[in-house]
N, C-alpha and C positions, 0 to 999 in steps of 0.2 A: 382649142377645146379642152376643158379639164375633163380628167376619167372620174366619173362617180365613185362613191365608197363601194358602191357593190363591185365593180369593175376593178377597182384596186385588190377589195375584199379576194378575188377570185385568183388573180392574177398570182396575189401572193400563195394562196392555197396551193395553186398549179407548182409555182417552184420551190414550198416547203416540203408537199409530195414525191415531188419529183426528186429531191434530195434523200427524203428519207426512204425511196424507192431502193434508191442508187446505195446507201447505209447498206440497208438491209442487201441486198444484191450481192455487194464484195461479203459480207458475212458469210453470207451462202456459199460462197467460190471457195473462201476459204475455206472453213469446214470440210468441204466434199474434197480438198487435195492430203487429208489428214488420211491415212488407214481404218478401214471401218472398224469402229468400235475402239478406236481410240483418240487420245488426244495428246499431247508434247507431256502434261502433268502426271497421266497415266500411264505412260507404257511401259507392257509388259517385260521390255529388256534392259536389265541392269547394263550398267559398266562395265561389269565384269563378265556379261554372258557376252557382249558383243567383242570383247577381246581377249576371250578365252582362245580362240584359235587362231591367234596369229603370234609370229614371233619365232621367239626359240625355245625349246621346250627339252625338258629332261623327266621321260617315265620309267616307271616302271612294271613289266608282266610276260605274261607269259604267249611266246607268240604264235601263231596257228596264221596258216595258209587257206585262202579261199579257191575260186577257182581264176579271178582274176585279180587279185587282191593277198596283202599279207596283211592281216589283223594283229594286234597287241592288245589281249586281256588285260586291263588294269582294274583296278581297284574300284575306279569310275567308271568303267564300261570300257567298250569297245571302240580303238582308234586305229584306222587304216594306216600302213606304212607304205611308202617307196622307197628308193634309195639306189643308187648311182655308182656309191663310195661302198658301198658293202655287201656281201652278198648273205641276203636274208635266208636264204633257202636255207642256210648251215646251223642256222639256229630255232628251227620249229620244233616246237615241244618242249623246250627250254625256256625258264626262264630266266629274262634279260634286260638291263637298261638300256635305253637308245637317251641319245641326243641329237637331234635335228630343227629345224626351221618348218612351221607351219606353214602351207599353201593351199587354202581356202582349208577344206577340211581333212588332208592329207599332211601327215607330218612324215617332210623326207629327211630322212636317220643318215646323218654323219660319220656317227660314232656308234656302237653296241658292245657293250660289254655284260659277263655273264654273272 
């Protein structure tokens, strides 16, 4: 028995839709695993911001004590210290170079000199 042109007509409808359902569908998925409000060609963070805090680093400022935290005033603002190898307490109120290794957003100081 042959399928009439309507029957064929249809058939093919069903699976050009259904494709372009499925197009459209992955487009959707993708998009929503993006960050709201943005997209790969957009985003807000440079190169350089996302590797501004790792590494080894050399500042300079003036260092002040919180109450659970040693702060280093620089120039660019304010960066939290730790440190292992030196004892920060001797140097608050002073200003100081450190050199240390960044650890998330704590740079733990090796070295400080005044």
């Amino acid at each position: 028995m042959k399928k009439s042109k309507i029957s064929n007509f249809l058939s093919h409808s069903r699976r050009t839709g259904f494709a372009a359902l499925m197009v459209l569908f992955f487009a959707v998925a993708t998009t929503a695993c993006l960050p709201l409000g943005s997209t790969p060609e957009n985003s807000t963070e440079s190169a350089d911001e996302l590797s501004e805090k790792s590494g080894f680093a050399t500042l300079t400022g003036t260092l002040s004590q919180q109450p659970n935290a040693y702060i280093l005033q620089t120039s660019t603002g304010p960066v939290t210290l730790q440190s292992f190898d030196v004892d920060l307490s001797s140097y608050i109120g002073q200003e100081v170079t450190v050199t240390g290794k960044y650890s998330g957003d704590e740079l733990f100081v090796s070295e400080i000199t005044q």
